[in-house]
Structures are given as structure tokens and as C-alpha cells.
N, C-alpha and C positions, 0 to 999 in steps of 0.2 A: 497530599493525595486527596486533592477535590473535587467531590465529583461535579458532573457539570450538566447544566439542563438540557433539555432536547432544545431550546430558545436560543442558547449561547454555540449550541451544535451547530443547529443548523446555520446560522452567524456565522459558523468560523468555516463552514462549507463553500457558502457566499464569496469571502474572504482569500478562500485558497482557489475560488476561481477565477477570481480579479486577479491574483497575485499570479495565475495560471497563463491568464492574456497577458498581463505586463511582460514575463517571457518571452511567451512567443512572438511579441511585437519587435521586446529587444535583439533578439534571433531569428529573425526571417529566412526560414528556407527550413532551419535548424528543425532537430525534434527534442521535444521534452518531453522528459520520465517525472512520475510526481508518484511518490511514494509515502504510504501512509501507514502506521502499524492497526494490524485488526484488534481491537480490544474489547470485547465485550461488557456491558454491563456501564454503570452510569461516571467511570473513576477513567477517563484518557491517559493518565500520566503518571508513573508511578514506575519502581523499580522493573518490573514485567516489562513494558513497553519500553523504558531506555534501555533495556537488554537487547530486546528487539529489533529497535529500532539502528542499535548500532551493529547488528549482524547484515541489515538491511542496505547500511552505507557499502559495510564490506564486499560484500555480494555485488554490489552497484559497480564498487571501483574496478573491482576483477573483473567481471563482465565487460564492462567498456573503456578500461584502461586509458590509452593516451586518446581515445576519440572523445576523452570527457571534455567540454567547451569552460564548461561552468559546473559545478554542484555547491549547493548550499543547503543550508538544513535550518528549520523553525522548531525550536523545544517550546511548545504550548500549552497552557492548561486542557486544552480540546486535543491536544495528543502531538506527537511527532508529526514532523512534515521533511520533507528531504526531496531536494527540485532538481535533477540532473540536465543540462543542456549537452546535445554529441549531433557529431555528423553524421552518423549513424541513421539511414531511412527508416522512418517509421517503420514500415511493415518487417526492418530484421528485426529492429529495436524490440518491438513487439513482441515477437518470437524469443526473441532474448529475455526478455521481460516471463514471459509465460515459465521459459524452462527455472529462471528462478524461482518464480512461486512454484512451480512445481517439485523441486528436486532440492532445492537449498535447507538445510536441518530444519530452519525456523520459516523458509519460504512459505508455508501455509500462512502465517502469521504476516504475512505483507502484506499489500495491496499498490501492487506495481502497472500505473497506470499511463499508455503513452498517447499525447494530448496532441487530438487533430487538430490541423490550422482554425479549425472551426470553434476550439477549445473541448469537444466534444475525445472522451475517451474511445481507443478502439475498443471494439470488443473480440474478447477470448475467443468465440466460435467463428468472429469472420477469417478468424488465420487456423482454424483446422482443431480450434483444441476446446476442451471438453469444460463446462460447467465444473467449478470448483467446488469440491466435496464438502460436506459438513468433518468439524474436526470432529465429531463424536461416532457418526456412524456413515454407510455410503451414500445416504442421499446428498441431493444438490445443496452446499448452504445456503440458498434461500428459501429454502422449502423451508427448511428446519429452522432458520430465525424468526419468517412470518409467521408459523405456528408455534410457533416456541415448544418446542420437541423435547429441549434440553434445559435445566434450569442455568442460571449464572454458576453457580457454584461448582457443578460438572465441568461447566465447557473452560473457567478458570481453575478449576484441577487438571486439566488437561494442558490448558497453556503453562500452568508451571509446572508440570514433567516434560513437557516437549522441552523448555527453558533450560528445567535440571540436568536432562538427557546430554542437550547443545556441550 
């Protein structure tokens, strides 16, 4: 359980974006899902996020069943990573994508994102749906991370009763 610098973060951000176009070059036409566990605070990897992250597969496989092309998964010190390829068009994928973050026990806890040709993520409000809530209270969570609203220790008390809950 080590944590890892904002230097090796951002590195490994780089990293899953290269690994993001390698995808989409090897599946042309295809769409990709690139799934990431949210984990707050400076530790990526650790009992919490392989919880997480394996609800995150599940949710994936049910979701898009025999239209999976490809799925693979990276266990990294900078956190889980999980690459879905389907035939699946972007904008249902999308939608698909959403209702799991939204409705799945631990779906807050993901970060399910489908990667335009351009490599660039869609975003949540161009298909109808609402800025994702902070786990602590009803604002936007990016309100509440850029001000830090909440300490670490809150918002990971909350991830391990969502966990316990699961």
C-alpha cells in the first residue's frame, strides 16, 4: 500500500492514454470503455480499490455481455485500470456507461469512461446526464475535491461503508 506522487500520477495518466490509442488503432470502428477505480487521497492500490475494482469488471461484463471484443485489466501501483473493447456505438456505450456509475452499489466509485476516436472521453452531460455528485454531500464532485470540502479520512470512511454495505 504505497502511496504514489502527484509526478508518477500524472505518468501513469500519460501511460493509460498511449495504452488508450494503442486500442483504438488496434479496433478501428470499435468503441472503448477505460475504467478506473476513484480513490481518494495519496495510496491508489490497496484492499478498497481491488474491492472496487472487481465489482467494476462485473458490472462491465453484465452490461455488455457477448458484445465484449476484448477486456483486459492493469493492477498498478497508480491504481486499477480495466480496457473494454465492444461493438457497441459509443453514444449507447455511453449511456451504458452512465447508468452504471449511476445505479451500481459501488458505481460511484468508478470512473467509466468511453474514448472517442480522437482519444478524447465523452462527456456525461452531452448524453442528457447530470454532473456526478460528491460521495459526502449533494454538490458536484468537483466542487468539493477543488475546495476540499471534505477531509481524506471522511470521504474514505465513506468508501469503506459503501464497500462494507456492497
Amino acid at each position: 500500500m504505497a502511496a504514489v506522487t502527484l509526478d508518477r500520477l500524472l505518468q501513469s495518466r500519460e501511460e493509460r492514454h498511449l495504452h488508450q490509442m494503442s486500442l483504438l488503432q488496434l479496433y478501428p470502428g470499435k468503441t472503448l470503455v477505460s475504467m478506473t477505480v476513484i480513490m481518494p487521497g495519496p495510496v491508489k492500490r490497496d484492499s478498497r480499490s481491488l474491492t472496487v475494482a472487481r465489482a467494476g469488471e462485473e458490472a462491465l461484463k453484465e452490461a455488455f455481455r457477448e458484445r465484449i471484443l476484448r477486456m483486459e485489466a492493469r493492477d498498478l501501483e497508480t491504481g486499477y485500470e480495466c480496457y473494454l473493447v465492444t461493438d457497441v456505438p459509443r453514444g449507447d456505450a455511453k449511456r451504458i456507461c452512465c447508468g452504471i456509475e449511476d445505479t451500481a452499489p459501488l458505481g460511484r466509485l468508478f470512473d467509466l469512461d468511453v474514448i472517442g476516436e480522437d482519444g478524447v472521453p465523452l462527456s456525461r452531460s452531452g448524453f442528457g446526464f447530470p454532473p456526478r455528485k460528491c460521495l459526502l454531500c449533494d454538490r458536484e464532485a468537483r466542487y468539493c475535491m477543488r475546495n476540499h470540502t471534505h477531509t481524506l479520512e471522511e470521504l474514505l470512511a465513506r468508501i469503506d461503508k459503501m464497500i462494507a454495505d456492497y
